[in-house]
C-alpha positions in Angstrom: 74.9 3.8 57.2 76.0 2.8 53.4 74.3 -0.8 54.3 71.3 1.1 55.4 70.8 3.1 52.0 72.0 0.3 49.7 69.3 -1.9 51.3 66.6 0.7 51.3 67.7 1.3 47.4 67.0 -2.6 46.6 64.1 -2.6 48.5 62.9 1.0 46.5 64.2 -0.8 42.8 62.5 -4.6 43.6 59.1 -2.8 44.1 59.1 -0.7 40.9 60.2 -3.9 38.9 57.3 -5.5 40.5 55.0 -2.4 39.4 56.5 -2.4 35.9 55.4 -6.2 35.4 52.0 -6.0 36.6 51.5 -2.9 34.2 53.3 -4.5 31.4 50.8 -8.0 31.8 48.0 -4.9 32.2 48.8 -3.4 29.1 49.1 -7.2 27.1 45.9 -7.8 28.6 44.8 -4.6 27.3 46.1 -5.5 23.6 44.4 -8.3 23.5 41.2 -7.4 24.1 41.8 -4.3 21.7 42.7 -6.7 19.1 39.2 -8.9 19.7 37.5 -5.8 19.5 38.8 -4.4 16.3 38.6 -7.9 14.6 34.9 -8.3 15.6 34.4 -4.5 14.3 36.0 -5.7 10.8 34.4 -9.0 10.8 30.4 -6.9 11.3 31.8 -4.3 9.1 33.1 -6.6 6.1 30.5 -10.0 6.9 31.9 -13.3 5.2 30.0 -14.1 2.1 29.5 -18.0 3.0 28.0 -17.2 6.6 24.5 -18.9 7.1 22.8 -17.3 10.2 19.8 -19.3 10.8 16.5 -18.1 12.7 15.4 -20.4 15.7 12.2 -20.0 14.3 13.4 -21.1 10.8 14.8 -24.6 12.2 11.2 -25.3 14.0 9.8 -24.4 10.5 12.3 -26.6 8.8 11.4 -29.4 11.8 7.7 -29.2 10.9 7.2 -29.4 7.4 3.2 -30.1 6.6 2.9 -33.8 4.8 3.1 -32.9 1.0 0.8 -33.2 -1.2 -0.2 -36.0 -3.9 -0.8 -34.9 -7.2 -2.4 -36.5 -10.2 0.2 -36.4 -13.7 -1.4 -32.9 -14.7 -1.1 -31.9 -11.2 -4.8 -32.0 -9.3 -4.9 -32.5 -5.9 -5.5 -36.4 -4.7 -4.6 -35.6 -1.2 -3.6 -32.2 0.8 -3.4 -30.5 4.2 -6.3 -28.7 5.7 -7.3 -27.3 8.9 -10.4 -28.2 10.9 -11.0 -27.5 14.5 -11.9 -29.3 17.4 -14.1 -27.7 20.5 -12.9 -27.9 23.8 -14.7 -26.5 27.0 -13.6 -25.7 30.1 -15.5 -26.3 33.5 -14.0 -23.6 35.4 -15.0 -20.6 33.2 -18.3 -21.6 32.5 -20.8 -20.1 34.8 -24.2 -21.6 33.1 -23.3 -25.6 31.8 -27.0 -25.6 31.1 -27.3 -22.5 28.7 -23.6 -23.4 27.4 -25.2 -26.8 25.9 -28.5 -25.2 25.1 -26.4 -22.7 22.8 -24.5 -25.1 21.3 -27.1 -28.0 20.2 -28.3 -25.6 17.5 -25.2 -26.2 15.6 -24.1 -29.6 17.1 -24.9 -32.9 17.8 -24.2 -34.2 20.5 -24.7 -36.3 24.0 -26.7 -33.3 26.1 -26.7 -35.5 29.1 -23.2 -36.7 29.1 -21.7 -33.6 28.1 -23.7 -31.6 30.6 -22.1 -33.8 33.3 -18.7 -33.1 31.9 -18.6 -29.5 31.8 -20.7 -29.4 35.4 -17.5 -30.8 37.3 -15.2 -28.2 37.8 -12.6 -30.6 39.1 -11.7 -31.0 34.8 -9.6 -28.5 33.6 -10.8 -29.1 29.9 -13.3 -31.1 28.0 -13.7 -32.1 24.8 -16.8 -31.2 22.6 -16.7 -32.2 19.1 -14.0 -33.2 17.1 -13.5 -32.0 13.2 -15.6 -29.1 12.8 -15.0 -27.7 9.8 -13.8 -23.8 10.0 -17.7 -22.6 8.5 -19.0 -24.3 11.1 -16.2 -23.4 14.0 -16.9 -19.9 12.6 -20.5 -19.4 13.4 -20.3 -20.9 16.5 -17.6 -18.6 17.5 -19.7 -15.5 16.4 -22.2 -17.0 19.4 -19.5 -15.9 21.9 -20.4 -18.6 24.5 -18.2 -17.9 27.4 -15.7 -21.2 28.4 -15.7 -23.1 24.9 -12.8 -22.6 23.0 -11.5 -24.2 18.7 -8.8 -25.9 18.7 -7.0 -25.7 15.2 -5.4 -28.9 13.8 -4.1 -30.1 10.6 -6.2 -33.1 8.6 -5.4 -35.2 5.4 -8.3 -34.0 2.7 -8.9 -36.5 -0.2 -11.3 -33.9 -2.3 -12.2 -37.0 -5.2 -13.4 -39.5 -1.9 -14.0 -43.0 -2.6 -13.4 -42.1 -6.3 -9.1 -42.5 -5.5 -9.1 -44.5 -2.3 -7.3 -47.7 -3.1 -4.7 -46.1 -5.5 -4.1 -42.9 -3.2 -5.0 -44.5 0.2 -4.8 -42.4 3.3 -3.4 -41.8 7.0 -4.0 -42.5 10.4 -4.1 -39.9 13.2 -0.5 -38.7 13.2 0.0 -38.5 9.5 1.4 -41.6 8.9 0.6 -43.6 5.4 -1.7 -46.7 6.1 -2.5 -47.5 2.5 -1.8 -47.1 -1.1 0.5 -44.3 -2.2 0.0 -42.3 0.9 1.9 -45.6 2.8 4.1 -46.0 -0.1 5.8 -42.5 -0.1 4.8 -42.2 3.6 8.8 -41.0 4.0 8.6 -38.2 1.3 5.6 -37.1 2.2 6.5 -36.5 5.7 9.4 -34.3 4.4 7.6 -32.2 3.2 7.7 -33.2 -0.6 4.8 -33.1 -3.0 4.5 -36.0 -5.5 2.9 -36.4 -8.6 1.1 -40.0 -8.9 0.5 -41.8 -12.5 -2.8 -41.6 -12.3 -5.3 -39.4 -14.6 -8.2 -37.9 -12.1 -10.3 -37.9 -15.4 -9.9 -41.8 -16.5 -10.2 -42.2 -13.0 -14.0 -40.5 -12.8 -15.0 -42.3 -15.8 -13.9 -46.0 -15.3 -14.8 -45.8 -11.6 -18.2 -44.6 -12.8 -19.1 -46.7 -15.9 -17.5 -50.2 -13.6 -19.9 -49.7 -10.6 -22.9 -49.0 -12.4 -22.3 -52.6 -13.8 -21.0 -54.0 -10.5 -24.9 -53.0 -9.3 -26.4 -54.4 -13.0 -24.4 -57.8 -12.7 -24.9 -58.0 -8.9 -21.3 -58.7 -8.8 -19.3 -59.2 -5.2 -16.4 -57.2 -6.6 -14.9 -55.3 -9.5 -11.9 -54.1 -10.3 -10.6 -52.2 -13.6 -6.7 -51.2 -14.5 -5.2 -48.9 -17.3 -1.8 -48.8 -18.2 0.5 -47.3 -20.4 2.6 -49.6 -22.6 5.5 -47.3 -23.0 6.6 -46.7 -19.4 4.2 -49.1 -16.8 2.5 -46.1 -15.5 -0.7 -46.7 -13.4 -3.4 -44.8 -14.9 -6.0 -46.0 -13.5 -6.5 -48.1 -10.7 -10.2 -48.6 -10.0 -11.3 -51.5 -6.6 -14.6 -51.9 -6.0 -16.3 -51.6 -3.7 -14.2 -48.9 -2.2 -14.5 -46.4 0.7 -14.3 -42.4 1.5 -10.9 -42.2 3.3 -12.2 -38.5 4.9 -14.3 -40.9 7.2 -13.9 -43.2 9.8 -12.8 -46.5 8.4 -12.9 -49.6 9.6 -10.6 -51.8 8.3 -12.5 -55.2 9.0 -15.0 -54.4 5.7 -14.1 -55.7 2.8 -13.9 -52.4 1.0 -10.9 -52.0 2.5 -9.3 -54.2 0.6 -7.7 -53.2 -3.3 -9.5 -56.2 -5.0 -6.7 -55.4 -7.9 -3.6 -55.9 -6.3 -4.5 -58.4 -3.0 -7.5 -60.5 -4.8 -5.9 -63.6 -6.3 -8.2 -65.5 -9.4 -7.8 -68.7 -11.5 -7.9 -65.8 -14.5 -9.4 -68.3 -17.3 -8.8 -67.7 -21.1 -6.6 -64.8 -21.0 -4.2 -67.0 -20.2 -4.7 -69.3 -23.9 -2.9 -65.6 -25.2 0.5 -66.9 -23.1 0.7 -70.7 -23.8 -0.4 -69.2 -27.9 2.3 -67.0 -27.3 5.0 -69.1 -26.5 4.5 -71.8 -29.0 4.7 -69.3 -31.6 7.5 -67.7 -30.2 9.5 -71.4 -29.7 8.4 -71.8 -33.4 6.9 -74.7 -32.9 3.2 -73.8 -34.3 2.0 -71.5 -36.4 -1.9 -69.9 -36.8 -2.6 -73.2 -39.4 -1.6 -75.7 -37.5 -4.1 -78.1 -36.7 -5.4 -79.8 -33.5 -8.0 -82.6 -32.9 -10.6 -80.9 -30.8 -13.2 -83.2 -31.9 -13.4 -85.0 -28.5 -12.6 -84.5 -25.1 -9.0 -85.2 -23.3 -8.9 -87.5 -20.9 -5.3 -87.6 -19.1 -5.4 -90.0 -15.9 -8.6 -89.3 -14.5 -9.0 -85.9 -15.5 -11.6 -85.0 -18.2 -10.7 -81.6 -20.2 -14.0 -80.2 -22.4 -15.1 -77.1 -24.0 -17.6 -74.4 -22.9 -18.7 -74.3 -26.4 -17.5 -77.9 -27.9 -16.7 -77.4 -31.6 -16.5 -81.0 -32.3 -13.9 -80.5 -35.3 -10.2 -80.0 -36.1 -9.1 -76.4 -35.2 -6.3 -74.2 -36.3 -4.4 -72.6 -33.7 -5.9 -69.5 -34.8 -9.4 -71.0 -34.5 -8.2 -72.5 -31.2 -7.9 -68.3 -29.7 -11.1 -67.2 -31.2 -13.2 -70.0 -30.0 -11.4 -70.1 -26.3 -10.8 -74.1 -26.8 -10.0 -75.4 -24.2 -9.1 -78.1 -25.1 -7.0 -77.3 -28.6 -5.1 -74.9 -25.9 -4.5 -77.8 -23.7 -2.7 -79.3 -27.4 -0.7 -76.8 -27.9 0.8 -76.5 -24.2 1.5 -80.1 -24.0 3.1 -79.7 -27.6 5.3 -76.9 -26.0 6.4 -79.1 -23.2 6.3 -78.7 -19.3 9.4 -77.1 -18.8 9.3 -74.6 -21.7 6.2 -73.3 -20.5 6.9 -72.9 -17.0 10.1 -71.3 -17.7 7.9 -69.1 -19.9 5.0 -68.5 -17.1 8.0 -67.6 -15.0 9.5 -64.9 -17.3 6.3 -62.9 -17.5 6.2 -62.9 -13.9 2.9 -65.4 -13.5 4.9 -67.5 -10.9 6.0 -64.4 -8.3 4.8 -61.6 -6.8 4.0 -58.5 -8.7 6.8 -55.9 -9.0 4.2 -52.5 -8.4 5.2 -50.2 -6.2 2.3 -50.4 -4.2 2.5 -52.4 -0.5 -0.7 -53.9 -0.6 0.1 -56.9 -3.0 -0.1 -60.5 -2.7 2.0 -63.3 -3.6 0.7 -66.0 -7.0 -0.9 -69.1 -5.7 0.9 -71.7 -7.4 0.6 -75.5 -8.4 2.7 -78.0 -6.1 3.2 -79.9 -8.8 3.2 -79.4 -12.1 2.6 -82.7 -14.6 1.1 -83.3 -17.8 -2.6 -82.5 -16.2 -1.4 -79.0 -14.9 0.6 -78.1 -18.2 -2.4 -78.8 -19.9 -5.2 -76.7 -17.4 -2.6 -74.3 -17.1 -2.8 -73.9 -20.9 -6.4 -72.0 -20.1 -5.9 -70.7 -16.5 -6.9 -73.1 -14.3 -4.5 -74.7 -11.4 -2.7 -70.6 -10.8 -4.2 -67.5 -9.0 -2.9 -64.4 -9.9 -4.2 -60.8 -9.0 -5.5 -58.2 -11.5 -2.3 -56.3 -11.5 -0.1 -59.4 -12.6 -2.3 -59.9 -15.5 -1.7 -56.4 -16.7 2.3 -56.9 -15.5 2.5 -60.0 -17.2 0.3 -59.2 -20.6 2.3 -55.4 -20.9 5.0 -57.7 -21.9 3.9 -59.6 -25.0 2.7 -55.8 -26.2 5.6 -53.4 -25.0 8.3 -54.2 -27.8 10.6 -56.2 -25.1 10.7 -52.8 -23.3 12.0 -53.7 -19.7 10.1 -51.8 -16.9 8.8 -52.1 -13.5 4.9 -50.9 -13.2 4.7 -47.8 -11.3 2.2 -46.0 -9.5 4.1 -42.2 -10.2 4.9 -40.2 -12.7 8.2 -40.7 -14.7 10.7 -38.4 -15.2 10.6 -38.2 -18.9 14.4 -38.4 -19.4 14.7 -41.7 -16.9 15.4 -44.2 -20.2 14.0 -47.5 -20.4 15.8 -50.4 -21.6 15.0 -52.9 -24.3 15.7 -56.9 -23.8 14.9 -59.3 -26.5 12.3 -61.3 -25.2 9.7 -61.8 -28.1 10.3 -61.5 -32.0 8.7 -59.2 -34.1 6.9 -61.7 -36.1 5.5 -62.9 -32.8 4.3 -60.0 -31.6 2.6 -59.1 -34.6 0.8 -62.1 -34.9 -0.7 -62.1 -31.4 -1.7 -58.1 -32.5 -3.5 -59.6 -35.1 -5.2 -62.5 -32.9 -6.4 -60.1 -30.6 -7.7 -57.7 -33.1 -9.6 -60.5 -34.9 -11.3 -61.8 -31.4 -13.0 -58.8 -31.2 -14.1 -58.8 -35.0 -15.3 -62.6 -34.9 -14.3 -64.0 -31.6 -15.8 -64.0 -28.4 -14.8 -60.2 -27.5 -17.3 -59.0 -30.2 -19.0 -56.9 -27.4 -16.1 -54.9 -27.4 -15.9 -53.7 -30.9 -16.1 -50.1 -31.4 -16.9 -49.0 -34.9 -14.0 -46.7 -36.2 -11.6 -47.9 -33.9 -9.1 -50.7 -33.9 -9.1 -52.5 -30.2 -7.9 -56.1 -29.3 -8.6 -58.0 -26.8 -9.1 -61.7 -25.3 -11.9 -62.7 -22.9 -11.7 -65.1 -19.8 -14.4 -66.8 -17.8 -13.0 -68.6 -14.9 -14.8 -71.0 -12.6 -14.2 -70.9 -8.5 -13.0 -74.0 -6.9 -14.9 -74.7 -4.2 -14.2 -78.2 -2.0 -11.5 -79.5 -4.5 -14.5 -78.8 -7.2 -15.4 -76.0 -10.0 -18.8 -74.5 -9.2 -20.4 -73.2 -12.7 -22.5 -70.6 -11.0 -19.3 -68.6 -9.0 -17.5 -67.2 -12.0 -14.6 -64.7 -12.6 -15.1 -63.0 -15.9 -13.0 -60.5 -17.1 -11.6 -59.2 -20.6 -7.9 -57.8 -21.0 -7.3 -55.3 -23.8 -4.8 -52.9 -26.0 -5.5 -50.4 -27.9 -4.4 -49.0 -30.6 -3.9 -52.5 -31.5 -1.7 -51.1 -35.0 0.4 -49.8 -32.7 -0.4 -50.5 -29.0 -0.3 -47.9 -26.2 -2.2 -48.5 -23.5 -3.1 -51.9 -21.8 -6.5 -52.7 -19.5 -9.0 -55.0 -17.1 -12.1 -55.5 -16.2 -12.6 -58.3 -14.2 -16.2 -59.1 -12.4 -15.8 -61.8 -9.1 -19.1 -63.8 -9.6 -21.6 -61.6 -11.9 -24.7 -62.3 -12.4 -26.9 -61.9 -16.0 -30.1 -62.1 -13.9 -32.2 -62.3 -10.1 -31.8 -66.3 -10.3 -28.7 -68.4 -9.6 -28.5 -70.2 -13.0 -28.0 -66.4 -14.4 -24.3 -66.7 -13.7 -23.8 -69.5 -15.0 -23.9 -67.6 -18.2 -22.3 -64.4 -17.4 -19.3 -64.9 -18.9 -16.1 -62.2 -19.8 -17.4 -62.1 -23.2 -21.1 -60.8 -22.1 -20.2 -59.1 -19.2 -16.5 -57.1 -18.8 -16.5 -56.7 -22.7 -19.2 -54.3 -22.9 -18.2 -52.5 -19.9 -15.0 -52.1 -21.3 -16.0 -50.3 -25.0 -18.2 -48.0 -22.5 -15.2 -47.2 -21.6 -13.4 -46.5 -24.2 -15.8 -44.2 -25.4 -15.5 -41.8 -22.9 -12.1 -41.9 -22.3 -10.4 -42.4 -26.1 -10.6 -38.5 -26.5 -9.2 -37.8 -23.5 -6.2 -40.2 -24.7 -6.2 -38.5 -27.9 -7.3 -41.8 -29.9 -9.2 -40.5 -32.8 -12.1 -42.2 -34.8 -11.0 -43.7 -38.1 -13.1 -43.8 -41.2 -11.1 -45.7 -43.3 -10.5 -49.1 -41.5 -9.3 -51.2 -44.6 -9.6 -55.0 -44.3 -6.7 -57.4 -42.9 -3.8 -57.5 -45.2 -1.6 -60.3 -44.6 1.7 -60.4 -46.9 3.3 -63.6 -46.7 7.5 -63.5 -46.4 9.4 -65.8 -46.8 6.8 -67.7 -45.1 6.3 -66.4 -42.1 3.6 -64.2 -41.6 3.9 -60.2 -41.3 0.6 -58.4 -40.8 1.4 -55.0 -42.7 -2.2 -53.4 -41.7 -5.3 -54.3 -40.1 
């Protein structure tokens, strides 16, 4: 009886220990999830001040960004995002193909027959129309409420200045992708969403555009091309290859207006290049502007004869020597410098490599194999290297910059990005070539480019093509490089004509040299754009005033 009761008495106490641990894991269970709850209510009712809660929407915003836009330095559009529409029909919802097409030719051109087959086969779910209407257009057709036909909106690069911008600013191909000038060389940036201002001044740009193709048509040139600098930083301008193309059209890329005659046309430049191998003897002290050289006659080294456009048949000074473009008192001096010393000069202006602008579409120097006693001396006056337009400038910027050490750039500068100085040329140098310059253009052969009031300098270059291992007088590269003001130069500039003409006939270009032809061009230039610049006119332009020191020369005024 007792074992009965003591076992029914376990039995009765192991089942309520068994209820009291369920309800004690219940009520942990419980706690818990009490706890969660009240944290959450605190953590909505007092929200962390660092928590970002981003939108779904927001991250396919972020994920999408339109291409940014290009901006000229005072911030004009040169390129931006617009929508246009493209009309798609549908065969299934259309009940009358005939009246559909009917309806739509009034505002449309189009295949009729082709399209009418289209939209007749039911079998097509859609069918394309017409691709970039603009929304005007989309607009009044959509008023016609044609049953079936539906715009398509989608986003196209617009380039309002056309074919005035399209080699600096370039443009993109179907899916927004840069194929050419700054579009391809901030194709990256762009496509994040980031809007970039260029170098470039839409108003020089309109000018020197307009005044160098009305005398690519008068010269009956093949090409032209015209560059503008600024001496301070290397900033692009303008940047002016023609002829040149609208990049809102179709392009084909086989025409040769596709291609930036400024940076990817290479020249035997001519004269300009009597301003380097001056340069350097000066600098290397070993001439000065009286020094004399026999240019009386002809050089003859091995079997190669050197002469004169314009012989002067007399001893010449080596300032005589720049402002009658001898070529042969130039071929004196570079031999006097030595082979070596003016390579490694040619090299350090950056005539022997590629050009260092920002720009994709740039070609490496053709240079000589060899380089002897006959190519020191053609060298002298540009003949024997091929360099593009935009090397000239590159290479020139540097005997006018005062040893400032930049990289040419097709974008604005941040004005507190500081440029180095190197100590490349001497004052006294400099100053001297200032004043060779400005003279040229006073009694040299850049008298076409005078300007009354204002002080320019410049040098002219006429180059001959080689054709067959041989020069041919009537295919000519004339061209004239400038500075301006030259007291105190600023800005730097081109214009360079491949194979003008002064006439209908073929010996017409035998004639049409830098002097007659890009000099000209260039003051018409300069007019218009010297106000924008904020070059003003000068009415009291003193004459030269040369003090001697110690002697060496140092040109005080001009």
């Amino acid at each position: 009886m007792n074992n009965m009761l003591f076992s029914e008495f376990f039995e009765v106490n192991k089942k309520e220990k068994k209820y009291n641990k369920i309800l004690l894991i219940i009520s942990f269970l419980i706690g818990i999830l009490g706890l969660v709850i009240i944290m959450r209510l605190v953590e909505v009712s007092f929200p962390k001040k660092n928590l970002i809660i981003v939108d779904k929407n927001v991250i396919k915003k972020i994920n999408n960004k339109k291409r940014g836009m290009l901006l000229d330095r005072n911030n004009r559009i040169l390129a931006s995002n617009i929508y246009i529409y493209n009309l798609k029909a549908y065969p299934k919802k259309i009940k009358d193909p005939l009246n559909t097409i009917n309806m739509l030719s009034n505002h449309i051109i189009f295949n009729n027959k082709a399209l009418f087959k289209k939209i007749k086969n039911k079998e097509k779910y859609e069918v394309l129309i017409k691709k970039n209407i603009t929304a005007p257009q989309a607009k009044r057709i959509n008023n016609l409420g044609i049953p079936g036909v539906e715009f398509v909106p989608v986003i196209k690069r617009f380039y309002p200045h056309k074919e005035i911008t399209s080699h600096f600013v370039g443009h993109v191909n179907g899916n927004m992708i840069g194929q050419l000038g700054a579009e391809r060389t901030f194709n990256n940036k762009l496509n994040s969403g980031e809007d970039i201002n260029l170098s470039i001044d839409i108003r020089l740009q309109y000018i020197v555009r307009d005044e160098l193709e009305k005398a690519r048509i008068k010269y009956n040139s093949k090409s032209a091309t015209a560059i503008i600098a600024d001496l301070n930083n290397g900033e692009i301008l303008s940047l002016v290859s023609l002829p040149d193309f609208n990049p809102n059209q179709s392009i084909n890329p086989e025409l040769n207006s596709y291609t930036n005659t400024a940076t990817l046309n290479l020249y035997e430049m001519g004269s300009t290049f009597k301003m380097f191998t001056i340069t350097a003897a000066l600098d290397l002290s070993q001439v000065n502007l009286d020094t004399k050289f026999n240019a009386s006659k002809s050089i003859k080294i091995a079997n190669y004869e050197i002469k004169d456009y314009k012989p002067q048949n007399r001893i010449l000074s080596t300032k005589e020597i720049f402002l009658n473009s001898s070529n042969i008192g130039s071929s004196l001096i570079a031999l006097e410098v030595g082979k070596l010393k003016l390579k490694n000069f040619y090299d350090k202006i950056g005539l022997l490599k590629i050009s260092n602008i920002n720009l994709t579409e740039k070609t490496k120097p053709i240079t000589p194999k060899i380089w002897g006693k006959i190519q020191t001396a053609t060298l002298s006056y540009g003949h024997g290297l091929s360099i593009s337009p935009i090397q000239m400038i590159e290479a020139s910027s540097k005997l006018f910059n005062n040893n400032l050490a930049y990289k040419t750039q097709i974008h604005k500068k941040n004005k507190e990005e500081t440029i180095e100085k190197t100590k490349f040329l001497s004052e006294n140098t400099i100053d001297t070539l200032k004043y060779l310059m400005y003279e040229n253009t006073l009694n040299g052969t850049a008298r076409k480019a005078k300007l009354d009031g204002f002080k320019i300098g410049g040098k002219t270059a006429t180059g001959e093509k080689a054709e067959k291992g041989k020069y041919d007088k009537t295919k000519l590269v004339s061209s004239f490089l400038s500075v301006f003001p030259i007291e105190n130069p600023k800005f730097i500039s081109l214009v360079l004509f491949d194979e003008p003409s002064l006439g209908d006939l073929k010996n017409y270009r035998e004639g049409a040299t830098g002097g007659k032809t890009a000099a000209p061009v260039t003051a018409n230039i300069y007019r218009r754009i010297f106000p924008i610049l904020g070059i003003t006119k000068s009415y009291k332009l003193g004459p030269e005033l040369i003090v001697d020191n110690k002697g060496e020369l140092n040109f005080v005024s001009y």
